[in-house]
N, C-alpha and C positions, 0 to 999 in steps of 0.2 A: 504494500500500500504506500500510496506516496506521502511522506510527510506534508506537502503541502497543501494537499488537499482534502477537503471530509469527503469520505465515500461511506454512505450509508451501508450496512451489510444487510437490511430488509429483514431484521430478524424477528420486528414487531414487538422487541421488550418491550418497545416505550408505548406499545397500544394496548399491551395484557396487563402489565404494572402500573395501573393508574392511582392507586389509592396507597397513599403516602403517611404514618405516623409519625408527625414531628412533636418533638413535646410531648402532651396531652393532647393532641386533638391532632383525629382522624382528619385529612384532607383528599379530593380528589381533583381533576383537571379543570382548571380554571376556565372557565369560558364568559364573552362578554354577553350584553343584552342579547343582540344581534345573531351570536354562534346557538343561544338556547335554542329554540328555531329547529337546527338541525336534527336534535334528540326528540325522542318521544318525554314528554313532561314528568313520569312515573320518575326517569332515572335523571333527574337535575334536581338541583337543593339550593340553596344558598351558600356563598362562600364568603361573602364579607358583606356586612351592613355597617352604617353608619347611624347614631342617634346619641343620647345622652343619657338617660335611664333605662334603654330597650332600644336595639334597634327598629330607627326608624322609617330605612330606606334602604334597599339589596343596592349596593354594586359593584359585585360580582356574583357571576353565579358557580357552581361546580356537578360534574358527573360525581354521581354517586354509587358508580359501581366501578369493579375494577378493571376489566377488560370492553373495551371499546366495540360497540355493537356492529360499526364497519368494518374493521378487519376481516379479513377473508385466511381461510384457512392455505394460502397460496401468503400469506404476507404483505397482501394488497391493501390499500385504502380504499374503499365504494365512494367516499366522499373527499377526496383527493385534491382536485382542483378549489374548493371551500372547505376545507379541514379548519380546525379552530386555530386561533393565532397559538396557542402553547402549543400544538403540533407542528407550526410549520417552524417555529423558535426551536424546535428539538432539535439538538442534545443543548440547546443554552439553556438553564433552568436558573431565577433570579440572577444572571450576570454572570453567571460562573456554569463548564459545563458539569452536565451531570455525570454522575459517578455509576450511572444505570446504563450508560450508553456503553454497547460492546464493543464499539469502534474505537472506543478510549480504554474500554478496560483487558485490550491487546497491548495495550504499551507496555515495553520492558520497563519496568523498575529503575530506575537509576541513570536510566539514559536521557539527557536532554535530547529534545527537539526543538530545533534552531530555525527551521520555518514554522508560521503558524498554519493553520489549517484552513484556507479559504471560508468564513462561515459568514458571508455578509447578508445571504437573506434569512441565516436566521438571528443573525442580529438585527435585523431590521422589523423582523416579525416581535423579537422580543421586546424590542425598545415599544413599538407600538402596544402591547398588552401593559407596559411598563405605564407609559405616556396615561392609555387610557385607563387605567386605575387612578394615578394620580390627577386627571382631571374630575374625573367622578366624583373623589374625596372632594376636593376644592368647594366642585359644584356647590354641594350640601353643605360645605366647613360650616357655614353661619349658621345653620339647625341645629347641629350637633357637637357634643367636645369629645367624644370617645369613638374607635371602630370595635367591633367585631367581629368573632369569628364563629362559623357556621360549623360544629364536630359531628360530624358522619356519625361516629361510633355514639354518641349519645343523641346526636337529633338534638338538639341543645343550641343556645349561643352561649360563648364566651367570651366575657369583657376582653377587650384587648389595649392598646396603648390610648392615650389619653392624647385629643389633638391639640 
């Protein structure tokens, strides 16, 4: 494989491993207003509200289950060309790539790699999921002083940082 470049190996982790335990709270793939749409309603939840004593406005939403209902047992996406901004952002997850992606977890140990790996559209996919979170928050800042978060595993919100 060429250091310079990402070359997907289509192995589909990042579409069967969607549901993430950070901390306390169950997370799954982040999607905006727009991507909800895509899914049947049964399998989206909330992933972050914004409000002061409860949240009082979603924005973002998330899959709530762990394997991705397009996938095809070939490794394929059914929904490819509209795939959700965190899928087309894979393997960048928050800024940094993921530790899930098997294109990254071939690298030897100890070796640098002294080119970087061509990943501009999905930096550009991330920064936009990035962008549009923090316009969201904005949006609402003057309703609310706190976000939350939406935990899969209890169906529950949790206080989260204070704006």
């Amino acid at each position: 494989m060429d250091a310079g470049k990402f070359e997907c190996l289509r192995c589909a982790t990042c579409c069967r491993n969607l549901l993430e335990g950070k901390g306390v709270i169950l997370r799954g793939l982040p999607l905006t207003d727009k991507e909800v749409g895509l899914f049947p309603t049964v399998l989206v939840s909330p992933k972050m509200g914004i409000g002061s004593i409860k949240p009082e406005e979603v924005v973002l939403y998330q899959l709530n289950i762990n394997c991705c209902p397009y996938v095809t047992e070939k490794n394929e996406c059914k929904i490819y060309s509209k795939r959700p901004l965190m899928c087309q952002s894979f393997p960048i997850v928050a800024g940094a790539i993921s530790n899930r992606c098997k294109t990254f977890s071939y690298r030897k140990p100890g070796v640098t790699y002294t080119e970087p790996y061509n990943m501009e559209k999905q930096v550009d996919a991330s920064e936009k999921l990035e962008k549009y979170v923090t316009n969201r928050i904005k949006k609402h800042r003057g309703k609310a002083t706190r976000i939350w978060e939406y935990d899969l595993a209890t169906k529950k919100w949790k206080q989260g940082e204070i704006l």
